[in-house]
N, C-alpha and C positions, 0 to 999 in steps of 0.2 A: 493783573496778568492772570489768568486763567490758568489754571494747575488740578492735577490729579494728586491726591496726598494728603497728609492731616498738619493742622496747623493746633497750637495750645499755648497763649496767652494771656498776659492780666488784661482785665477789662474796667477801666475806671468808672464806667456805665454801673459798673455794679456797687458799687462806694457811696455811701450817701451824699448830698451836693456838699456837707461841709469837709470831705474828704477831699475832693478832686482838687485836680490843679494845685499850683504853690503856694502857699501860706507858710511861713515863719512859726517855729513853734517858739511859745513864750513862755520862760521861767520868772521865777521869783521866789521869796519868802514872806509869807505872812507870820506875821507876831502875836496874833488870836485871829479869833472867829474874825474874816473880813470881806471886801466886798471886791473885785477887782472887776475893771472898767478898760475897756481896751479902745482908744480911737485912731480915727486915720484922719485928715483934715478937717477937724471937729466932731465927726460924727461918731456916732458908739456907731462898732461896730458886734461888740461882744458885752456881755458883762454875767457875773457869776460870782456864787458867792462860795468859799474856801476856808478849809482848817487850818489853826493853826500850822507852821513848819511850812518847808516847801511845796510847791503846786504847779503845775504846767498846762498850760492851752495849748494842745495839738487839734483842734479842729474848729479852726477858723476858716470863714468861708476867704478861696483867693478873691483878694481884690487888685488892685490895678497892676501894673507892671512894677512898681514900687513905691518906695515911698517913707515913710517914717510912723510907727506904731507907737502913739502916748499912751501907756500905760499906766494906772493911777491904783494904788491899792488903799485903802479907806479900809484902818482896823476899827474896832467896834466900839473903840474909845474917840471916835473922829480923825484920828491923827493921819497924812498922809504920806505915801513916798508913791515917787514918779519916779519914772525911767521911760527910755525910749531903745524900743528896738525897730534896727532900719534894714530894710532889706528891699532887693531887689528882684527880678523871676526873668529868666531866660529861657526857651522853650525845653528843654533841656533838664530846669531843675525841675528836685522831688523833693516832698517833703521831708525833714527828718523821719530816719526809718523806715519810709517807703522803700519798696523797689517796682520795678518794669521787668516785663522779660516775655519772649515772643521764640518758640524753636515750631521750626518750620520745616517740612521736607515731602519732596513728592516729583513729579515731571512735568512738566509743562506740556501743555493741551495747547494745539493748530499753531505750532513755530513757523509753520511753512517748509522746515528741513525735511530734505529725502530722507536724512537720514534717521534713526533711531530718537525717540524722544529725547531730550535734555532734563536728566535729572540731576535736584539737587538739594541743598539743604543750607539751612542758614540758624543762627540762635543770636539773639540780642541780651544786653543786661545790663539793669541801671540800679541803682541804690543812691538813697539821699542819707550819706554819710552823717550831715549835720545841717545847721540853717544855713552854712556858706559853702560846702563840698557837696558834690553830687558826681561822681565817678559812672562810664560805663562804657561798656566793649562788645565787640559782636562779634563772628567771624560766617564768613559765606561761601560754600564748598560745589562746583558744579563740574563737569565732565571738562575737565581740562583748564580747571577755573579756580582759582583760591583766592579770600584777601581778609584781612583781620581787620579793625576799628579799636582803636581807644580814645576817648573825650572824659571831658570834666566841662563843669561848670560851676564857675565861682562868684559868691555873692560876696562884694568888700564894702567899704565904708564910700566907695568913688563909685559903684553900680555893679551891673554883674556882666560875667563874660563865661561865655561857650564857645570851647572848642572841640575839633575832634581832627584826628588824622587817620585814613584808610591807604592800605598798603595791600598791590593786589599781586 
């Protein structure tokens, strides 16, 4: 829709590609110097090497819509410990710590109305609470026109689910 006015948004465009889109962020503890190895149905998808104490992968590139993440950490003595983290992606979620956010205002350009342009304004907002919470809400204001948005989207051990409800 064509509009007169200023728009100001995140643009994932600008994130490096192992930024964009949903990926899982991975914790663990290493026990010395070690190697940690991330796969999805066999394949490394990641691997890096870490200090002892805690460590985290937040920039894994997204891969499929879900799935299950074998995680292997190989400390420097051979020894190893596995875990799996499982997640899911709806279009909806964000990564940990992420946010989205889009505010928008101005009149619309060739409505067809005799009347006076239609001006308006709108502002959206998302935040990736954690690997399984992703909360966000909008609200959209125009000449005689109001309605709000709140959704979430949850990633569980059964898959993940988006929703939202608008009230106008």
């Amino acid at each position: 829709v064509a509009f007169t006015g200023a728009r100001v948004a995140t643009d994932e465009r600008m994130l490096p590609d192992s930024l964009r889109g949903y990926a899982p962020v991975v914790r663990g503890i290493a026990q010395s110097n070690a190697k940690v190895t991330v796969r999805q149905n066999g394949g490394v998808l990641y691997e890096t090497a870490v200090a002892p104490g805690p460590f985290v992968i937040d920039d894994l590139y997204p891969t499929s819509g879900g799935g299950d993440l074998d995680v292997t950490v190989t400390e420097v003595d051979g020894r190893e410990e596995r875990f799996t983290v499982s997640f899911s992606a709806v279009p909806q979620a964000l990564r940990e710590g992420n946010q989205r956010f889009s505010v928008t205002a101005g009149a619309l350009r060739d409505t067809g109305l005799a009347q006076d342009q239609l001006r308006f304004a709108e502002a959206t907002y998302a935040r990736g609470l954690s690997n399984h919470v992703t909360l966000l809400g909008g609200v959209q204001v125009a000449d005689d026109f109001q309605s709000g948005l709140l959704g979430a989207a949850f990633n569980t051990p059964f898959g993940a689910i988006g929703a939202d409800i608008t009230h106008a």
